[in-house]
N, C-alpha and C positions, 0 to 999 in steps of 0.2 A: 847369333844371326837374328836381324830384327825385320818384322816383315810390317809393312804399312795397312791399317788398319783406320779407316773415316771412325769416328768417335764424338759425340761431343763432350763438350765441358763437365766434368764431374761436378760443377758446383753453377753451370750457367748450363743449365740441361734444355731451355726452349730455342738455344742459338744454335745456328750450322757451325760448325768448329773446323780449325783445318786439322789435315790426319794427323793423329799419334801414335808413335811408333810404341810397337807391340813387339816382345819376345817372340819368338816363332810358334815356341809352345802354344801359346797363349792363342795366338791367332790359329793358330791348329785346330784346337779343341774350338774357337766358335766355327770355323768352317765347317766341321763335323759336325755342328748343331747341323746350319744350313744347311747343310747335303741329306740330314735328317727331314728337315722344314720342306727339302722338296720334293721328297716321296710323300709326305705326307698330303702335301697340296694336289701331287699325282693322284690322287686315291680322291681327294675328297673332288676332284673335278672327272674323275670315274664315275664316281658317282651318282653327281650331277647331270650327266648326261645320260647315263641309266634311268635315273630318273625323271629325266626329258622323255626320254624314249617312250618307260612306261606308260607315260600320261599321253602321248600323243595316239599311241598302239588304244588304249580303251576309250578316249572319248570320243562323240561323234564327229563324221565327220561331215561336212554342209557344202565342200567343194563338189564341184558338178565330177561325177564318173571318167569323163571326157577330159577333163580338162589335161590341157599338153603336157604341163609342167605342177609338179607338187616342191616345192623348195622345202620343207620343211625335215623330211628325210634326209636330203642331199647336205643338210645342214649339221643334223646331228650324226651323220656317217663322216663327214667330214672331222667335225672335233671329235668324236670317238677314236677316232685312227690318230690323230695328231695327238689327244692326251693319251694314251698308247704309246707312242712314240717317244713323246715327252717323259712317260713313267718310265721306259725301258733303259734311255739314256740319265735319270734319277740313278737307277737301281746299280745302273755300272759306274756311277758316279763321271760320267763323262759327259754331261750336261755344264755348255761354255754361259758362262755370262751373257754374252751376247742373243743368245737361244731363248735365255730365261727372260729376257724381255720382250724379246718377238712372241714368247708366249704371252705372255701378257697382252701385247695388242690385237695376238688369234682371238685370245680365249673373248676380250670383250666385242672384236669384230663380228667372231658368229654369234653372241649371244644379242648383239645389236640385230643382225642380219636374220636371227629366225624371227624378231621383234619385229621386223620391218614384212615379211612375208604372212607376218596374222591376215592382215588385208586380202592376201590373194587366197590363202585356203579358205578364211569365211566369206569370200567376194562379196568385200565390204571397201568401203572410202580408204584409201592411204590413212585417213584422220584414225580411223578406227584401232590402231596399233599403237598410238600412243598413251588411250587409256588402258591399253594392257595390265591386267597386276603384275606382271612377269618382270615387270620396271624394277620392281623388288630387288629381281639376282642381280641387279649390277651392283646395287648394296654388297650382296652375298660375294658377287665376283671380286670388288675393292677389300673386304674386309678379309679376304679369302689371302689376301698377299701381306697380311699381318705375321703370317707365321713364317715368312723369314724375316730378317734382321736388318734390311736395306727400305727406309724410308722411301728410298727412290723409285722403288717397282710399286708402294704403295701411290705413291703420285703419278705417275706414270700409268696404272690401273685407271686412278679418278679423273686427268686431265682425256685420253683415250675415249672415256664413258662419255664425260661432260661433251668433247668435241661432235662425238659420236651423236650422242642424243642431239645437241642443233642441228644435224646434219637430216636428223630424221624428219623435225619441224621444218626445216626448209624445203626438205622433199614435199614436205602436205601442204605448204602454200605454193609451191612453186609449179606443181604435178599438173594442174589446173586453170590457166592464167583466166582462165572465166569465174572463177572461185577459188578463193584463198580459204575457206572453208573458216574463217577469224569471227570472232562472235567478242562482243564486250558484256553479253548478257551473263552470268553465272549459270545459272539456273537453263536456258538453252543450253551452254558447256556441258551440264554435265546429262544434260537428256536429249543430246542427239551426238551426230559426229563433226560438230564443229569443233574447233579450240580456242583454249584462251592462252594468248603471249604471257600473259601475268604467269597461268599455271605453271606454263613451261619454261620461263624462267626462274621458277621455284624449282621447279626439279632440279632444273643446272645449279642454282645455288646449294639447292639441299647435297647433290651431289660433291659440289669443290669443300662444303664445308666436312662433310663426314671426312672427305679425302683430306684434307689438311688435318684434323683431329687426330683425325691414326697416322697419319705422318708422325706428327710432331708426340703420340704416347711407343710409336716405333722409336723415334730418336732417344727415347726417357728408358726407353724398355735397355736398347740395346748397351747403354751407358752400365743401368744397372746389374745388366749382363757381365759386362766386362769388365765390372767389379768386383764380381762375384767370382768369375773364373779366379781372376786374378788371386781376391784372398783366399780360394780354395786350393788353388797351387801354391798359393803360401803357406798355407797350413801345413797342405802335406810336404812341402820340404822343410817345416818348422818341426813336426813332426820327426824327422829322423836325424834331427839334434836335441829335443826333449821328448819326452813319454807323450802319447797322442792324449791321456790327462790331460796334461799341462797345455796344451795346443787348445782343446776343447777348450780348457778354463779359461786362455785368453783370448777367447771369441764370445762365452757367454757373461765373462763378465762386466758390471753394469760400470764398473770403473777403470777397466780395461786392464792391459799388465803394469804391473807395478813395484817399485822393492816392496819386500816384504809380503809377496803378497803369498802367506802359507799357513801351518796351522799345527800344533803338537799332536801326534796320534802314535800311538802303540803301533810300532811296528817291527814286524824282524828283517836285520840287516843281513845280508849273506856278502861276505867280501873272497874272493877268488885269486889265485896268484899265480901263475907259470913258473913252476921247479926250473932252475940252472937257468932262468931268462938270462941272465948274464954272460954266460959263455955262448948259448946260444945267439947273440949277437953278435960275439964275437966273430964267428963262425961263418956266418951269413953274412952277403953283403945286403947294404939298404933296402933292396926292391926285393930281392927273398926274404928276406925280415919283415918288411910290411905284408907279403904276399901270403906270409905262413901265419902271422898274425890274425892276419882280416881272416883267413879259414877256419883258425882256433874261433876268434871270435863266434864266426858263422854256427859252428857245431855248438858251441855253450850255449850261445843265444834258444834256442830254440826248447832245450829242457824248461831254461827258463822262463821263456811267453809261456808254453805250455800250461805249467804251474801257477799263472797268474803272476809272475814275476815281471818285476818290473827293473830295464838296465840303468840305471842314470849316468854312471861314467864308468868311461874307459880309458884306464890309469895307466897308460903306457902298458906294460903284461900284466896288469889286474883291472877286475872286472869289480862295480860296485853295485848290488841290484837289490832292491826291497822287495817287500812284501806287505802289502794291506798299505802302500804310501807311494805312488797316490790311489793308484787305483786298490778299490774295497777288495780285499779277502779275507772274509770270517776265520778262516782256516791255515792264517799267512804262516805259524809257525812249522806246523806237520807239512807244507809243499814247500815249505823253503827246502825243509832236510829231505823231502824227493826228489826234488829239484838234483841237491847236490848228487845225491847217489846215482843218480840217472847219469849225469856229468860224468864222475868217476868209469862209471860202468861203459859209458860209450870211449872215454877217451882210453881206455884198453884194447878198445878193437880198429881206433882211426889213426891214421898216417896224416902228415899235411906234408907240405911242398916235396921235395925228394925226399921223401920215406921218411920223414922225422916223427917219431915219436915224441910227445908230449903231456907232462905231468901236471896236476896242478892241486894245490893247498888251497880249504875250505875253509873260514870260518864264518859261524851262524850264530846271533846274539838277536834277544828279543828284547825290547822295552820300547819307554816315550820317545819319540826322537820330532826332532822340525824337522819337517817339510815344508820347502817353500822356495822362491825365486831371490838368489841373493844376488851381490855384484855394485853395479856401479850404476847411476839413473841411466848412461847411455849404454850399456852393456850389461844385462844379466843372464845368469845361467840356475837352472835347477839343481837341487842339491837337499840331501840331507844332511843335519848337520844334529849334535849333541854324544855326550859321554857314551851312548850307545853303538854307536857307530863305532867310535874308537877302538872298543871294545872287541867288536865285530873283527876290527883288524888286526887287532893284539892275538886273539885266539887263531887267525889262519896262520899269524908267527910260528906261533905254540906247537904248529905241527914236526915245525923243524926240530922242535926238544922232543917229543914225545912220540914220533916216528909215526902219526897218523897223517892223516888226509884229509880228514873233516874233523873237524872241533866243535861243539856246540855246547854254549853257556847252561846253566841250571833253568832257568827262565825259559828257555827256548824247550827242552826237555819237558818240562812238565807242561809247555802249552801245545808241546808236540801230543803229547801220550806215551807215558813208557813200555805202555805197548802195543803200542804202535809201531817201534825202529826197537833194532837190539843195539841201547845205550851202555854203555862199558866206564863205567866213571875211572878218569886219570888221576885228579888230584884237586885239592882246595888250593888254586894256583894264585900268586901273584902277579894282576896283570898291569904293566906301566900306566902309572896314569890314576890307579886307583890305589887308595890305604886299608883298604880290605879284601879278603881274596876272593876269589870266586869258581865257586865250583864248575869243572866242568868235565865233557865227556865227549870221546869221541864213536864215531858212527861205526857200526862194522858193516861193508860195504855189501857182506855176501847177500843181505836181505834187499835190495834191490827192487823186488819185483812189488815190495810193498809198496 
């Protein structure tokens, strides 16, 4: 399902772009920013009006006692209750598009509208509200629609203000027809209540320009946005077909993924098999074979994150998972052989699909082996790879001759700790593959709890 999403140019980022379509996901997660962006806007024009409040409640005030009408309260009771409103319908997420832009032209109407009533609390000239410092929040009010992700309520903000503020110059020449209150003088402008056209169309300018600026770094922003989702949902579903190593590595590298891109490190292989997989397939049809698989999996997996284990493939009924490769474990040989014993231990007491009980052969071998990204330039896959390995799978063989369950090579033993596990030496074996034998030794499972 693909939802439509405005974007622009990943590579032409000052242009208006037409939509591109977005996976649902995708556009999921930035919606959720946005519905984030407008509780937070709620709160910060809470605020604002609180702190309208404050300021009006302690300074003095120079309007006559008598006087009929105070606008300035009625103003900010007015947008207290609407951002109120506005935050309530944030918070249940039922705030329509349509709402979020009439906010926008409330929020700059009353903050125009208590601009325009300076005049009558200080009964002073209409002129007198234009040199307000208060000019300022409409800055604050435009920059304030930055935190969401639609350029358009940014502009929408700036043109509202911009229109707005003429609207107030023309009230000050127009209020008057005996006095246009207009001075060419500078110096009179700014030491009485006259005005200058120059200034105030400086404000307006100053105003479309900020308003276009953040437009146009909203449009840069929200590109970079949803790039970023993007490679982040690709990581993590790159992530659960290599080790999040491997994911991490190719995001930080400065030459990106590549063949070859790996490295020799001592590491201990543990390779894993399911007893009679053979008939039990037989046995089961397709969808209860995968279903009783993917559970086995589930249960094994988890001894082994635990342990600092890491899975790389899953071999049809065998499992192939290291230690200390890719990710660091000082310790990779002694949690490899926890790892297993834990495995053994739980799979004595777990059932999968209809009551099946299920076995499985261990073998554990330590040395150099490569790690690294093999395959094809358009196609690679993770993988360790050298004699070590092999090894690793010769010895879970070996359980079939030797009637154990876990196997682990001499090397693995002594980087274990011999006493650490009670190792039982079987035999100085010959393992295929190699012209000299190798000792090995299997696990007795009862010690578990080490």
């Amino acid at each position: 399902m693909l939802q439509t999403l405005k974007i622009p140019s990943q590579l032409r980022l000052l242009k208006w772009q037409p939509a591109v379509q977005l996976p649902a996901r995708i556009a999921t997660r930035i919606k959720a920013q946005e519905e984030a962006s407008e509780i937070l806007v709620g709160w910060i024009q809470l605020a604002v009006v609180v702190g309208f409040s404050l300021v009006y409640v302690v300074a003095p005030k120079t309007f006559s006692p008598t006087a009929p009408f105070r606008p300035v309260p009625w103003v900010l009771a007015a947008y207290l209750a609407f951002t109120l409103f506005r935050l309530t319908l944030a918070y249940r997420q039922r705030l329509p598009e349509w709402l979020r832009y009439v906010s926008v032209v409330i929020d700059m109407a009353l903050l125009l509208g208590m601009i325009w009533s300076f005049h009558l609390q200080y009964e002073q000239p209409p002129s007198f509200y234009l040199k307000a410092p208060t000019v300022l929040y409409i800055f604050i009010f435009i920059a304030l629609r930055t935190l969401n992700f639609d350029a358009r309520k940014v502009v929408t903000a700036g043109v509202v203000a911009a229109a707005g503020w003429i609207v107030l110059v023309l009230y000050v020449i127009t209020i008057d027809p005996r006095d246009s209150m207009i001075t060419h003088d500078y110096v009179h402008y700014l030491t009485s209540n006259s005005i200058l056209i120059g200034a105030e169309i400086d404000n307006v300018i100053s105003i479309l320009v900020v308003t276009g600026i953040l437009g146009v770094a909203i449009k840069r922003n929200l590109n970079l946005l949803t790039y970023a989702v993007r490679e982040g949902m690709s990581n993590q579903d790159l992530a659960r077909f290599v080790p999040a190593e491997v994911a991490s590595l190719t995001k930080t590298s400065d030459e990106g993924v590549h063949l070859g891109l790996g490295e020799p490190r001592e590491a201990t292989i543990l390779f894993l098999d399911i007893e009679g997989f053979t008939t039990l397939s037989e046995r089961l049809d397709p969808r209860q074979l995968v279903r009783t698989l993917n559970l086995f999996y589930a249960a094994v997996a988890e001894p082994l994150t635990r342990h600092d284990g890491v899975i790389v493939q899953f071999q049809g009924d065998a499992i192939l998972a290291t230690f200390n490769a890719p990710r660091l474990n000082p310790d990779h040989a002694a949690n490899a052989v926890r790892a297993a014993l834990e495995i053994q231990a739980l799979l004595k007491t777990l059932t999968f699909g209809d009551g099946l009980r299920l076995r499985a052969r261990i073998g554990i071998n330590t040395g150099v082996v490569i790690h690294g990204l093999i395959g094809t330039p358009d196609r690679l896959g993770y993988t360790v790879i050298g004699d070590e390995v092999n090894v690793a799978s010769r010895l879970e063989a070996l359980n079939k001759v030797y009637g154990s369950s876990i196997i682990v090579s001499g090397e693995t033993r002594n980087q274990a700790g011999a006493e650490e596990f009670d190792f039982v030496l079987l035999d100085d074996a010959m393992v295929r593959g190699r012209t000299t034998p190798t000792r090995i030794y299997k696990v007795v499972e009862a010690v578990a709890e080490h």
